[in-house]
N, C-alpha and C positions, 0 to 999 in steps of 0.2 A: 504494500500500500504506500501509496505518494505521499508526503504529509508536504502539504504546498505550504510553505509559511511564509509568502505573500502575493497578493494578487496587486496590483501597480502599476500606472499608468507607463507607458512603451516609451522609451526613450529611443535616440537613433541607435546607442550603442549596443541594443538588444537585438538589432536585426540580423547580425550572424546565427545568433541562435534561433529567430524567430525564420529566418530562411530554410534552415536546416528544419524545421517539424512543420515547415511549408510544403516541402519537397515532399517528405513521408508523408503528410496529410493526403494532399491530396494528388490527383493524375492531370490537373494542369494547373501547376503552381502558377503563382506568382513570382517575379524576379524581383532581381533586389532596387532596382529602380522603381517598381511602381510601390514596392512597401516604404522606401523613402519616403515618395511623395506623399504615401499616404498618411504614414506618421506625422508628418510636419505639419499638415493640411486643417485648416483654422473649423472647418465645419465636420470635422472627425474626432472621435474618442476612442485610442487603442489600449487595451488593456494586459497585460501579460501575468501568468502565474509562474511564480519560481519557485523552486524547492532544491535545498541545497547546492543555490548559484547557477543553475543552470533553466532555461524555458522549457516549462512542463504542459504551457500552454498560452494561448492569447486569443482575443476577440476583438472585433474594430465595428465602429457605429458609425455610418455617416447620418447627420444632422438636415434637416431640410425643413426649415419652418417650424412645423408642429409635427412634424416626420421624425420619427429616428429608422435607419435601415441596418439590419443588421446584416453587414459584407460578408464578416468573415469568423468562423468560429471553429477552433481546435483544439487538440488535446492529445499530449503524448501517450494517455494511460485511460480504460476505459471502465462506466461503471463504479467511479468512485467518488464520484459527487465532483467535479473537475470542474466539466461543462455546467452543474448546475452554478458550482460557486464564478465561473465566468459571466454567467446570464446575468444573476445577479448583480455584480458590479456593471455589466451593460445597461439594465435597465435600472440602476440607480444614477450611471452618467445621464441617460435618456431625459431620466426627471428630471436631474437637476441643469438640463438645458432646455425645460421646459416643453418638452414631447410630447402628445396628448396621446402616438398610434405610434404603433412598432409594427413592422413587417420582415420579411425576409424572403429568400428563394432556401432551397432545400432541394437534395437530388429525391426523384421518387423513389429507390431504393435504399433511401436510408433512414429505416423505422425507428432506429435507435437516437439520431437527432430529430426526428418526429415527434417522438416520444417525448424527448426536453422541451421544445417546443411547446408541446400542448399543455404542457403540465404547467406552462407560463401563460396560458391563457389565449393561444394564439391558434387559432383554426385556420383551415387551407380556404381558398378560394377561387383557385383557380390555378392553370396549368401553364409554363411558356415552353411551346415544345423545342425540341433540341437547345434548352438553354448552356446544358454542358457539351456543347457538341455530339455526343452521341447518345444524352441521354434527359432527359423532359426535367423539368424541376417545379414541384408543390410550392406557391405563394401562399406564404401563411400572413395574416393582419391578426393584431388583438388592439383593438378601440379603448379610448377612454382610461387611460393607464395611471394616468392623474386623478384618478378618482379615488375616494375613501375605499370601495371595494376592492378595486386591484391591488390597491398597496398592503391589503389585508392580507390576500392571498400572496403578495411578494415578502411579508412578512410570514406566514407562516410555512414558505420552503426555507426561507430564510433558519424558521426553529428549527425546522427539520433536521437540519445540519447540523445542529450543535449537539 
């Protein structure tokens, strides 16, 4: 088991390691120039989880009005509450820039960040086909996230954890 002992906003000097569980993430990474950009980037919030010095994982939000999207989410280790404690710090950045609706893409075979997803509140809507090149990706939204209710339920995955 991973004991992440802390989750922290992405600086540039994190991108060696956040490149490298890029590549193993996923089958079409991102390069190291567009994670620059994307770190640096005023209307983005990247977050990374470390554990024993090294990137065990990270997630990036891009910002759009009352929009947060969520680009990008990974995890070197699976099953161990990783991705939930990522989500949460994404949709804690979310709020505190004011977000009302989160969204995402997601590939249609992957039940298992499906599963994180919904358990955040966020239902599918619709399909864009060949979004990964060769394979369709589930749009999931979850409305109103600034509400007394949501943040109930953001609180209590939040206990979950402890």
């Amino acid at each position: 088991m991973v004991a992440v002992m802390e989750i922290r906003p992405m600086v540039p000097e994190d991108l060696p390691g956040v490149l490298e569980l890029e590549r193993a993430s996923f089958s079409q990474p991102w390069d190291e120039a567009i994670l620059q950009t994307e770190v640096i980037s005023d209307n983005r919030v990247y977050l990374v989880a470390e554990s024993d010095g090294a990137i065990v994982g990270y997630g990036g939000l891009l910002l759009d009005e009352d929009e947060a999207h969520i680009v990008t989410l990974a995890s070197s280790v699976q099953r161990q509450g990783l991705g939930t404690r990522l989500m949460l710090g994404l949709v804690d950045a979310a709020l505190d820039q004011g977000a009302h609706h989160l969204t995402l893409e997601v590939r249609v075979s992957n039940k298992a960040a499906q599963d994180l997803y919904r358990k955040f509140g966020m239902v599918p809507v619709g399909v864009r086909s060949a979004y990964y090149g060769n394979e369709d990706a589930l749009v999931m939204w979850v409305h109103d996230i600034s509400e007394p209710e949501y943040r109930a339920r953001v609180e209590s995955i939040r206990e979950g954890l402890r």
